[in-house]
N, C-alpha and C positions, 0 to 999 in steps of 0.2 A: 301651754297653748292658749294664745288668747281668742276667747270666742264675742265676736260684740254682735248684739241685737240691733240692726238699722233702722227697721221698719216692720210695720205690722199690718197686715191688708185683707179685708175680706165685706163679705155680700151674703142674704139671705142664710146667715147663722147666726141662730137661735131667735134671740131678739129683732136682730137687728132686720134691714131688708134688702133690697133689691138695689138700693145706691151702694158702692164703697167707699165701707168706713177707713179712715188711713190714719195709723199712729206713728210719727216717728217720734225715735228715741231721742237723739238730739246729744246735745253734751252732757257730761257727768253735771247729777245735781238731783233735786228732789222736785218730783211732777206731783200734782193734787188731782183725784179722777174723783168726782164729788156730783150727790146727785142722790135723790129721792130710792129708797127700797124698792126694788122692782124694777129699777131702772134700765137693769143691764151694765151694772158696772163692771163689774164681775165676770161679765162676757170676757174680757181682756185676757185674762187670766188661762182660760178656756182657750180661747181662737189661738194664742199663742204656742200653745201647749199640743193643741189639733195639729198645727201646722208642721210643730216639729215634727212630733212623734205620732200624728196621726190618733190620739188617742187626748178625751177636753184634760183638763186640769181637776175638776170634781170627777164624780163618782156619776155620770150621765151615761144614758144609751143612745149610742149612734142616731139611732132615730129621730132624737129628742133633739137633736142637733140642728136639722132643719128650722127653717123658718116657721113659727107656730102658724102663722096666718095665710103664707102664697105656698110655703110646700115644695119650692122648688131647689134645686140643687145649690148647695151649699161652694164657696169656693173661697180660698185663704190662702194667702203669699205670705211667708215669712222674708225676710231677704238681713244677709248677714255677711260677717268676715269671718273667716279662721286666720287665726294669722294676719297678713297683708292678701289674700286671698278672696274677693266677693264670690256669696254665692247666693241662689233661692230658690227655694220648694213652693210650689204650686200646687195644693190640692182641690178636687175637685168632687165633691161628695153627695149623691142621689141615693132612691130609698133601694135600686137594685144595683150600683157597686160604688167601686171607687177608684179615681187615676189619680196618679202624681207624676209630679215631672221637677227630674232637678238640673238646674243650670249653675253653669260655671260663666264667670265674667271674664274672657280674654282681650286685650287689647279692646275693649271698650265694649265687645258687643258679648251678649248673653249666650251660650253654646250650651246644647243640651248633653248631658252626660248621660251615657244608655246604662240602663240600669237593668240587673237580673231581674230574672221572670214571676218569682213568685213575691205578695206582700213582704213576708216577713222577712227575707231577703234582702230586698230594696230597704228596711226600715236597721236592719244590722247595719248596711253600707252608710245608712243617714247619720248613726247611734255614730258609728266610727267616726264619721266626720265633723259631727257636735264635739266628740269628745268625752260625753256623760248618758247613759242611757235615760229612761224613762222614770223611773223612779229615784233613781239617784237628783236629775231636774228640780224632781215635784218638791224635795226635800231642802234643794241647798240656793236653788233661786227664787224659790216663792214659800211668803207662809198665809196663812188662813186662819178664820175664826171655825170656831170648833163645828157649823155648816158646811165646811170644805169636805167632812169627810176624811181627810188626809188629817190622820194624828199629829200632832208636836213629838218632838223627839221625846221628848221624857215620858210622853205619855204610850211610847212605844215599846212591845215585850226584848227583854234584852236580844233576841236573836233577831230580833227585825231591827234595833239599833246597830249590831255588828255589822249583816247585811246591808244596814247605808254606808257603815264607816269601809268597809272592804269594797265597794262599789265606787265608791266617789276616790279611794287613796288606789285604787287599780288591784285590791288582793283579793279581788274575785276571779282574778286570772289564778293565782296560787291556788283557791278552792279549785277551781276545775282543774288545774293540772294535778292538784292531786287525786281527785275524784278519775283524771284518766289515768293517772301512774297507779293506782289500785285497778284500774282497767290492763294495764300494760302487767303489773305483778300477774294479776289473775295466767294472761296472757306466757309471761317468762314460767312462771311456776308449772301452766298444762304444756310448755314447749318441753321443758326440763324432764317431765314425765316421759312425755312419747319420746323424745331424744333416748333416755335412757332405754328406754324399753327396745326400740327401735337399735341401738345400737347392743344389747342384750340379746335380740336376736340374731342380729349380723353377725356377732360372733359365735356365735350355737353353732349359724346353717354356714359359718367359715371353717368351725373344727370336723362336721360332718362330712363336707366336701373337701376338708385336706386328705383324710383316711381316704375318702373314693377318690382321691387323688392317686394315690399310692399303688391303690390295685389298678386302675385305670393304668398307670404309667408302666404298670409292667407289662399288661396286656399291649401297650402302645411299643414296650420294647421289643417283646416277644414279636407281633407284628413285621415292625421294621426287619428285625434279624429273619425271620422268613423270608420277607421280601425284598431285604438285600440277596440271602442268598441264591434263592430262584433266579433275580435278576443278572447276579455275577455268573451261577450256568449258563444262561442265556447271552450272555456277552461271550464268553469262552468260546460257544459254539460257533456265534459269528466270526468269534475271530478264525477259527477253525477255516470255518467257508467260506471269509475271504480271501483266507491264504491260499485256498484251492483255486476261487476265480483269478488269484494273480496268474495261479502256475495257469490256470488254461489259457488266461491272456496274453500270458510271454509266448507258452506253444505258439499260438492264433498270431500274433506277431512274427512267430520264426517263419511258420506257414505263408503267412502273407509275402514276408520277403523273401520266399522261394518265388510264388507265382507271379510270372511278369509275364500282364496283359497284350503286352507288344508282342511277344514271343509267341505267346497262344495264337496269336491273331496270324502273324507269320507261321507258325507251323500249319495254321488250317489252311492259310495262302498257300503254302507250299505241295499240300496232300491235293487239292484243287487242279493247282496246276500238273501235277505229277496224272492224277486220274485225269486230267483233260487229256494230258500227251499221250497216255494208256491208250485213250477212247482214237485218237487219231491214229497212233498207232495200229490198233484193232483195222481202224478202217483200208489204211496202205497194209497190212496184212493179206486183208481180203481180196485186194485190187492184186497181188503179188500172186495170191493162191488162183486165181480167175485168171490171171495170165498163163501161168505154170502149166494149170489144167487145159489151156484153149493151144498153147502150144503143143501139148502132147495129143489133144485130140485132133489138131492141124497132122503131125508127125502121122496119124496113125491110118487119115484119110490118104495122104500121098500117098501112102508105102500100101497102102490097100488099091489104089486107083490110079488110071491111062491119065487121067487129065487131072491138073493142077487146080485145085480151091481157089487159087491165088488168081492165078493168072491167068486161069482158064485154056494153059498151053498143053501140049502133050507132055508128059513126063519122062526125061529121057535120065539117064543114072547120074549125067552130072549135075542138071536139073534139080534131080532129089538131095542128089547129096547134098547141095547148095542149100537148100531149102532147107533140109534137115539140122546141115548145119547152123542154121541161121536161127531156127526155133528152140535147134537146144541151145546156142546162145544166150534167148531171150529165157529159157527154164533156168539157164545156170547162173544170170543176174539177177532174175528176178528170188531164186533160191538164197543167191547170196544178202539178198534185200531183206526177203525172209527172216532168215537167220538173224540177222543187224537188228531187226524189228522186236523178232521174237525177245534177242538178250532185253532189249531196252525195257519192254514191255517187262521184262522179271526183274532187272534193275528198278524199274519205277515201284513194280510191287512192292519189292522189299522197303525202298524209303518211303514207302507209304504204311506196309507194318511198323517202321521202327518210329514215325511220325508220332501213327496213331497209339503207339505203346506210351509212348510220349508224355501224349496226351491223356490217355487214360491214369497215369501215373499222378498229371498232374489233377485230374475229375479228381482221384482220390484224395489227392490233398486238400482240394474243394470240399468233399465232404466229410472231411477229418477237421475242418475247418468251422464246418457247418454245425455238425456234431457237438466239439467245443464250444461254439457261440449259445447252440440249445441248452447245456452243459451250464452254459455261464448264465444264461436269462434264469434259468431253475434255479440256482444256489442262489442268484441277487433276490428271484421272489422268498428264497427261504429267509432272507437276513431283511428283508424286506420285512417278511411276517414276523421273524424272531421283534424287529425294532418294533413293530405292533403289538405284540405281546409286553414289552418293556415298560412300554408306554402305557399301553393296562394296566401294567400292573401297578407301576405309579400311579396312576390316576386312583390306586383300591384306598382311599382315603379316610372309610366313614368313623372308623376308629380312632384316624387322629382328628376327624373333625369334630368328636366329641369328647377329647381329648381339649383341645381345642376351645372348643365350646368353655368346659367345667374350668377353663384356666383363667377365660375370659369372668366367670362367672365371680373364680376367686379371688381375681384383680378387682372385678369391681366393689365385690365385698371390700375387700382390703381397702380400697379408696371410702365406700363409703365406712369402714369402720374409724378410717383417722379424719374422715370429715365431720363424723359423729363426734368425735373426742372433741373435736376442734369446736364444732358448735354446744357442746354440752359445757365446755369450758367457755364459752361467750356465756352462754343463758347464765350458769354459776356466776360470770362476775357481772352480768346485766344485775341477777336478782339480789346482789347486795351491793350494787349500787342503789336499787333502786329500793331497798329499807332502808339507803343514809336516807335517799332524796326523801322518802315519806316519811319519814324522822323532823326532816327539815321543813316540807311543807305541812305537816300536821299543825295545830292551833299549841304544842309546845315548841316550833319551829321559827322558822322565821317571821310568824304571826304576833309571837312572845315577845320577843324584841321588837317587832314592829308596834306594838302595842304599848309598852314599856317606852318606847320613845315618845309615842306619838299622844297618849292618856295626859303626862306632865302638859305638856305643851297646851293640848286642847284644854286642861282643865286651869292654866293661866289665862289664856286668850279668853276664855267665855267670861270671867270672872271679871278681868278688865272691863269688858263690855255690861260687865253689871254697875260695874261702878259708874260707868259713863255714864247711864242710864237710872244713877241714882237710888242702886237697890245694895243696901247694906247687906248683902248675905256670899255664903259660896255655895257653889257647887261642886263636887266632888264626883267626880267617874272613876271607878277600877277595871282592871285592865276586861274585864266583860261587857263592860258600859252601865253595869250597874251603878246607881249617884246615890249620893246624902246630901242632903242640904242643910250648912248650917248657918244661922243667924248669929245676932251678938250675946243671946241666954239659949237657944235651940242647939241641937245637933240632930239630925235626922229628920228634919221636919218635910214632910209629903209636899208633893209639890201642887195637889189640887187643896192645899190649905191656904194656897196664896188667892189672893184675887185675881177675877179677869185680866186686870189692869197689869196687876206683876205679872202673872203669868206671860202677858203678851211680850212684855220686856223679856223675860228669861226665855220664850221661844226665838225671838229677834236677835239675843246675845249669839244663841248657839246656832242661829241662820249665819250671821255673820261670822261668825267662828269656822263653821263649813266653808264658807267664801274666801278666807282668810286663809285658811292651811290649804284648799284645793288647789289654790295660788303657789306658795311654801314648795307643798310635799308633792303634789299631783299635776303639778304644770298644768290646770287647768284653770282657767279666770274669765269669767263673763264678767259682765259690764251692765248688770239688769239685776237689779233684786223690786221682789213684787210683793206687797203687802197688802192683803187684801181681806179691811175692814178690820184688821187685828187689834186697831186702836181705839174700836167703837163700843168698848164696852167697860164701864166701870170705871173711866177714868177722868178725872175732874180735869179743869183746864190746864192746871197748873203743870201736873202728872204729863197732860197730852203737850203742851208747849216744851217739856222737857224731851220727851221720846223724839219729838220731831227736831227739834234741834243737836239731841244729840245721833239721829239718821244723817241728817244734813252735813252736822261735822266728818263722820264715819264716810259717807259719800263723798265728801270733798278728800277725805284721804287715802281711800280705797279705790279710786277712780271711779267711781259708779252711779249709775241712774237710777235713783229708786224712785217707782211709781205705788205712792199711798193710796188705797183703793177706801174712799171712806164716806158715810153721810153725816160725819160729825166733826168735820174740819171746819166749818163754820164757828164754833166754840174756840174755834184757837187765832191768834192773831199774826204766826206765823206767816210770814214768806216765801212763799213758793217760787222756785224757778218760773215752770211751769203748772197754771191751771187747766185743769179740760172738766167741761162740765156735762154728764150723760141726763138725756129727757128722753121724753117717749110724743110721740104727735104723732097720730091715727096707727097707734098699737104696734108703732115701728119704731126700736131706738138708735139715738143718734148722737154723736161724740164734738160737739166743738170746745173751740179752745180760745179762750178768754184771756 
């Protein structure tokens, strides 16, 4: 990933004031930042480093970071490319907090990307998008005179040497996954316990409840066989009393189709009209007896008396006879009417007894009818109540529901005992896999070989860079990062034996060596290497003409801007790309370029 520095931007930090200052980087090549002690040259270094990661390039406190003189809030724009990608950070820094704001360049215009909520957050999200975190930076794009605070590699303990080389080559991801696969073992190893344990028990409280199984199921049998049996009496008996309510309902059937409505209705029409004629009869009876009797009492006045009832005449014997005969006439039709009356009246009797015999014959059938239907409502409530009893007793459940219950209970044992198996045999082959994987990420793992590859290589490339730089010796790293240096009569000779002057070349070899493999091995490559004041010590002109030309060359083939941070380039006669010269005017400094 190519990371390039475009520009540098910032106001009232440190030195500097209230105008802004603006650096661009420009083409590959070698820039001169040159300028009296105190000047603020060295701010560069700083504001760049603020900008990215929010934190100077020395060893300063935030505080100190302001402006010495107005005090007011500090503000710094980096602005850069990943890739073919522009981007720029924006910070803005007061003595009670701090904002940043980062944008993205679409289609020409600057878009701001929302950033999570807390600092150290946002500054992860930034680390990712650089490519190199903060200390890895400090190490492999800038170096410093022993003021910086920030050691030289060699003069760093080998565990803070490993820690830049795993940091910049990305195998600080390997430490931490191993640091979490020790998290994860811990993890499989207390899962593997409670599993077994857990499935240890499941099998106890499974053998426990297969025995109350057993009695349970006989109880559940015995049950049932009860309660079939009661139920199959109970069914017999209905059968029983429905086979009775058929026979009373064929009776009731036979019954019915004896009694016909129409007929009852005509026989009471019939006894009706019989006792009407009776009653009329009665009454020409009585007209016939009233006649009878008025004739005999007529008869009895003649035959006693001179003068006629009738006719008021004398009565003479033919007279009477007449008369008499005339009345028993009217007694011996009206007698014979009588009689005629009398039979009919005992005729009608009798069809009115044999009507009502009849009738009554059929009442009885009516309530031999009535009888049977009572008969048949009583046996349907019995079988009625029998199926309500059936049904009871069906529903007497609580034994198979616990029954029931202890089945459910030993099913679910059962599932959870083979899902136990089943995860106990995961965790078993999680946890040796995961002694290869920590096998492999431990520092005999893939560190080993990554180390073994990568120590040859580095400890070629720095060497080269010695030579360019005109220092007849080696360096020597093992796979720890521990070095020996040897010369053309020396082996082992310390590395604070050399001079200022060496020293700066052998820190410069192994900056550029970083620069060089991050490139290689770690697809990361900036376009900025910064030196600051590295060359101002102990070194004759000759020495400083040689470093700087061989920068120059290294820059022109490594694509890269190097900015010499120095107040002693004056002594060299070199050519610079680029000069900028730092002053100070009324206690404020300031950057032009000459």
């Amino acid at each position: 990933m190519k990371f390039t520095v475009i520009s540098l931007e910032f106001r009232n930090f440190m030195s500097y004031g209230n105008k802004d200052t603006v650096l661009h980087i420009g083409e590959p090549g070698v820039i001169s930042i040159t300028g009296k002690n105190g000047r603020g040259k060295s701010v560069n270094a700083d504001a760049l480093s603020m900008a990215l990661y929010g934190k100077p390039y020395r060893k300063i406190k935030i505080k100190e970071i302001l402006n010495w003189n107005n005090n007011s809030a500090a503000w710094l724009r980096v602005t850069f490319k990943v890739g073919m990608e522009d981007y720029r950070i924006t910070r803005t820094i007061s003595k009670s907090k701090s904002d940043i704001e980062l944008h993205h360049k679409v289609e020409g215009k600057w878009k701001d990307i929302d950033l999570v909520s807390t600092s150290k957050l946002i500054q992860d999200e930034i680390d990712k998008l650089i490519g190199v975190q903060y200390e890895t930076f400090k190490h492999i794009v800038a170096i410093g005179n022993s003021t910086t605070e920030t050691k030289p590699f060699l003069a760093m303990p080998a565990g803070d040497k490993r820690k830049l080389i795993e940091g910049l080559f990305g195998l600080t991801s390997i430490s931490l996954m191993n640091k979490v696969l020790k998290q994860d073992k811990s993890k499989v190893k207390t899962k593997l316990t409670l599993v077994e344990s857990a499935l240890e028990l499941n099998r106890d409280s499974y053998k426990a409840l297969s025995t109350q199984k057993v009695s349970t199921d006989q109880l559940l049998q015995d049950f049932e066989d009860n309660k079939r049996a009661f139920i199959l009496d109970q069914e017999l008996q209905q059968i029983e009393i429905i086979s009775k309510i058929h026979k009373y309902k064929d009776v009731i059937e036979e019954l019915n189709y004896v009694i016909n409505e129409d007929e009852i209705l005509k026989i009471k029409s019939s006894i009706s009209e019989y006792e009407t004629d009776n009653n009329q009869c009665s009454k020409n009876l009585g007209s016939c007896e009233a006649l009878i009797s008025h004739a005999k009492e007529t008869i009895k006045t003649l035959q006693a008396s001179d003068t006629c009832p009738i006719c008021a005449t004398s009565i003479t014997e033919e007279h009477l006879s007449s008369e008499v005969n005339k009345l028993n006439s009217v007694i011996e039709s009206n007698e014979s009417q009588k009689s005629v009356l009398t039979e009919k009246v005992n005729s009608n009797n009798q069809s009115i007894t044999d009507l009502k015999n009849k009738l009554n014959k059929i009442s009885s059938i009516i309530r031999d009818i009535s009888v049977a239907q009572t008969e048949v409502s009583k046996l349907e409530s019995k079988v009625d109540s029998i199926t309500g009893i059936i049904a009871a007793k069906n529903k007497e459940e609580l034994v198979l529901n616990n029954a029931e219950t202890l089945n459910n209970k030993l099913q679910s044992l059962k599932e959870d005992i083979t899902l136990g198996e089943v995860e106990y045999k995961e965790n078993a082959y999680k946890d040796k896999i995961i002694q290869i994987a920590e096998f492999l990420l431990s520092d005999e793992g893939i560190k080993t070989e990554f180390y073994n590859i990568v120590v040859p290589l580095f400890n070629t490339t720095v060497n080269d860079y010695l030579k360019k730089f005109g220092l007849d010796i080696a360096v020597i790293f093992n796979d720890v990062f521990d070095y020996e240096i040897h010369t053309m009569r020396h082996k082992d000779v310390n590395y604070f034996s050399f001079s200022q002057g060496e020293r700066s070349r052998i820190d410069i070899s192994i900056l550029l060596t970083f620069i060089k493999l991050s490139k290689t091995i770690a697809n990361w490559d900036c376009n900025l290497l910064l030196l600051d004041e590295v060359i101002d010590q102990n070194l004759d002109s000759d020495g400083l003409q040689l470093i700087l030309e061989s920068i120059k060359s290294i820059a022109e083939e490594e694509d890269l801007t190097a900015m010499v941070i120095s107040h002693k380039l004056s002594d060299s006669n070199f050519i610079f790309d680029r000069e900028i010269v730092v002053t100070k005017e009324g206690g404020y400094s300031k950057m032009e370029e000459i």
